[in-house]
C-alpha positions as CSV (number, residue, x, y, z in Angstrom):
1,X,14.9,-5.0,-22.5
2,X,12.1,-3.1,-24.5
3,X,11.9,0.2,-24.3
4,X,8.8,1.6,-22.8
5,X,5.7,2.6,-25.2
6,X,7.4,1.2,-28.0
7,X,5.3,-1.4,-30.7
8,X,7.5,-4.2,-30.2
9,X,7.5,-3.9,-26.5
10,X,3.6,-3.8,-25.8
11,X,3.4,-6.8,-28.1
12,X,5.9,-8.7,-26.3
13,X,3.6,-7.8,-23.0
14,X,0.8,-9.0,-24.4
15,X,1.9,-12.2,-25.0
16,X,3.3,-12.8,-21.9
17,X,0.5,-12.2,-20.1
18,X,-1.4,-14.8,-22.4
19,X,1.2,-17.1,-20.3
20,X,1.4,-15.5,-17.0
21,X,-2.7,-16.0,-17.4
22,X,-2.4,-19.9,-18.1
23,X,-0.2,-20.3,-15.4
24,X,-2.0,-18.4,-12.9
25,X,-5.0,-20.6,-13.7
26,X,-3.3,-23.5,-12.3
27,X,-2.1,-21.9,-9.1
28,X,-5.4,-21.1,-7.6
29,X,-5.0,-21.7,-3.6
30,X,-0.9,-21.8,-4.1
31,X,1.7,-19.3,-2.3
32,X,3.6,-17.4,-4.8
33,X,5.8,-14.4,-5.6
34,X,5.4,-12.2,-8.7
35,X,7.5,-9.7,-10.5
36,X,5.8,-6.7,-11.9
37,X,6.8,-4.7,-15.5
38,X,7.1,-1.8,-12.9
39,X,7.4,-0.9,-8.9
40,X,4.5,-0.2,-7.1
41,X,2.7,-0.4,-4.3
42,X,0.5,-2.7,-4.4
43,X,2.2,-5.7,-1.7
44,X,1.8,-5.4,2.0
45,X,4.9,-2.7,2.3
46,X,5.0,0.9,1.8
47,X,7.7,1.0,-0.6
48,X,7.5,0.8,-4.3
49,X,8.7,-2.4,-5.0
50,X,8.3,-4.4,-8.3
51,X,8.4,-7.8,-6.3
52,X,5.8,-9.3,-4.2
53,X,4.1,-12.4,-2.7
54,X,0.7,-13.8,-1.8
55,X,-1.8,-16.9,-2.3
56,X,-4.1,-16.9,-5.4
57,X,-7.7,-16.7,-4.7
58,X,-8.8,-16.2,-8.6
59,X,-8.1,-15.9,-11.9
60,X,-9.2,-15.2,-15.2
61,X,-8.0,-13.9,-18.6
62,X,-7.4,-10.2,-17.4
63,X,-7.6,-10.0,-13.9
64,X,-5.5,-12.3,-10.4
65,X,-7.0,-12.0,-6.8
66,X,-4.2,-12.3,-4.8
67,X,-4.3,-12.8,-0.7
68,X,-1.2,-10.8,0.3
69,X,-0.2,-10.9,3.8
70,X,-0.6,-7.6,6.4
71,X,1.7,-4.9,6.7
72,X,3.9,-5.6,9.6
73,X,2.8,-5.2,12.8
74,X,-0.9,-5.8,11.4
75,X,-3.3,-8.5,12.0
76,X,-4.8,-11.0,9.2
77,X,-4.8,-10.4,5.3
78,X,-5.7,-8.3,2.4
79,X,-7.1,-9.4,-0.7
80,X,-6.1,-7.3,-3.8
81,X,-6.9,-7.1,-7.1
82,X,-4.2,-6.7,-9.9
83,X,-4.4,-6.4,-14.0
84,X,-2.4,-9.6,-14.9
85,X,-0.8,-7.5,-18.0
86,X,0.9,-5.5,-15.3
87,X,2.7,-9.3,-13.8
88,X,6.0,-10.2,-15.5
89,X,6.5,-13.5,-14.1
90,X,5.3,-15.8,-11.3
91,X,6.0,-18.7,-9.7
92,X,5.1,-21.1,-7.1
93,X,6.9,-20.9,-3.6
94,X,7.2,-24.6,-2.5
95,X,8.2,-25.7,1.0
Protein backbone atom coordinates (compact mmCIF):
# COMPACT_ATOMS: atom_id res chain seq x y z
CA UNK A 1 0.00 0.00 0.00
CA UNK A 2 1.23 3.70 -0.91
CA UNK A 3 -0.09 6.21 0.75
CA UNK A 4 -2.01 8.67 -1.34
CA UNK A 5 -0.07 11.93 -2.90
CA UNK A 6 3.06 10.66 -1.75
CA UNK A 7 6.41 10.60 -4.45
CA UNK A 8 6.89 7.03 -4.28
CA UNK A 9 3.31 6.19 -4.74
CA UNK A 10 2.54 8.32 -7.97
CA UNK A 11 5.70 6.80 -9.37
CA UNK A 12 4.66 3.43 -8.70
CA UNK A 13 1.28 4.53 -10.63
CA UNK A 14 2.94 5.61 -13.35
CA UNK A 15 4.62 2.67 -14.14
CA UNK A 16 1.85 0.51 -13.91
CA UNK A 17 -0.06 2.15 -16.14
CA UNK A 18 2.94 1.78 -18.69
CA UNK A 19 1.80 -1.99 -18.20
CA UNK A 20 -1.90 -1.83 -17.72
CA UNK A 21 -1.43 0.24 -21.28
CA UNK A 22 0.53 -2.73 -23.12
CA UNK A 23 -1.80 -5.02 -22.01
CA UNK A 24 -4.86 -3.22 -22.88
CA UNK A 25 -3.35 -2.95 -26.41
CA UNK A 26 -3.73 -6.60 -26.79
CA UNK A 27 -7.27 -6.91 -25.53
CA UNK A 28 -8.94 -4.85 -28.12
CA UNK A 29 -12.54 -6.64 -28.78
CA UNK A 30 -12.01 -8.98 -25.40
CA UNK A 31 -14.50 -9.03 -22.26
CA UNK A 32 -12.73 -7.98 -19.18
CA UNK A 33 -12.98 -6.69 -15.64
CA UNK A 34 -10.72 -3.94 -14.22
CA UNK A 35 -9.83 -2.70 -10.81
CA UNK A 36 -9.57 0.97 -10.30
CA UNK A 37 -6.86 2.99 -7.74
CA UNK A 38 -10.20 4.31 -6.32
CA UNK A 39 -14.32 3.62 -6.36
CA UNK A 40 -16.22 5.39 -8.66
CA UNK A 41 -18.90 5.51 -10.79
CA UNK A 42 -18.00 5.06 -13.81
CA UNK A 43 -19.53 1.00 -14.52
CA UNK A 44 -23.15 0.40 -15.40
CA UNK A 45 -24.30 0.57 -11.36
CA UNK A 46 -25.00 3.40 -9.28
CA UNK A 47 -22.77 2.61 -6.59
CA UNK A 48 -19.21 3.60 -6.17
CA UNK A 49 -17.42 0.65 -6.82
CA UNK A 50 -13.66 0.28 -7.67
CA UNK A 51 -14.47 -2.99 -9.76
CA UNK A 52 -15.94 -3.18 -13.08
CA UNK A 53 -16.40 -4.98 -16.48
CA UNK A 54 -16.75 -4.42 -20.15
CA UNK A 55 -15.29 -5.15 -23.82
CA UNK A 56 -12.46 -3.03 -25.11
CA UNK A 57 -13.20 -0.96 -28.09
CA UNK A 58 -9.75 1.16 -27.98
CA UNK A 59 -6.74 1.91 -26.64
CA UNK A 60 -3.80 3.98 -26.66
CA UNK A 61 -1.08 5.22 -24.29
CA UNK A 62 -3.39 7.46 -22.02
CA UNK A 63 -6.75 6.67 -22.65
CA UNK A 64 -9.24 2.72 -22.85
CA UNK A 65 -12.74 2.86 -24.57
CA UNK A 66 -14.51 0.45 -22.76
CA UNK A 67 -18.23 -1.09 -23.90
CA UNK A 68 -19.80 -1.51 -20.45
CA UNK A 69 -23.07 -3.20 -20.30
CA UNK A 70 -26.61 -1.15 -19.32
CA UNK A 71 -27.77 -0.44 -16.02
CA UNK A 72 -30.20 -3.07 -15.08
CA UNK A 73 -33.39 -3.08 -16.38
CA UNK A 74 -31.95 -1.04 -19.50
CA UNK A 75 -31.60 -1.83 -23.00
CA UNK A 76 -28.16 -2.10 -25.08
CA UNK A 77 -24.74 -0.57 -24.04
CA UNK A 78 -22.68 2.37 -23.21
CA UNK A 79 -19.42 3.21 -24.36
CA UNK A 80 -17.16 5.10 -21.85
CA UNK A 81 -14.16 6.62 -21.82
CA UNK A 82 -11.54 6.16 -18.81
CA UNK A 83 -7.83 7.64 -18.15
CA UNK A 84 -5.91 4.29 -17.99
CA UNK A 85 -3.69 5.90 -15.01
CA UNK A 86 -6.84 5.60 -13.04
CA UNK A 87 -6.98 1.24 -13.89
CA UNK A 88 -5.02 -0.81 -11.40
CA UNK A 89 -5.18 -4.02 -12.96
CA UNK A 90 -7.15 -5.89 -15.76
CA UNK A 91 -7.68 -8.96 -17.06
CA UNK A 92 -9.35 -11.00 -19.62
CA UNK A 93 -12.63 -12.87 -18.59
CA UNK A 94 -12.39 -16.25 -20.59
CA UNK A 95 -15.34 -18.64 -21.01
Amino acid sequence: ACLVGSEMCIRDRKGNAVFVASQLRKLHGCACAFTLWAPGRIFADESPSTQGRGIILDSDDEWVLIECPAPFGAKGATQRLFRIADIKSVAEIVG
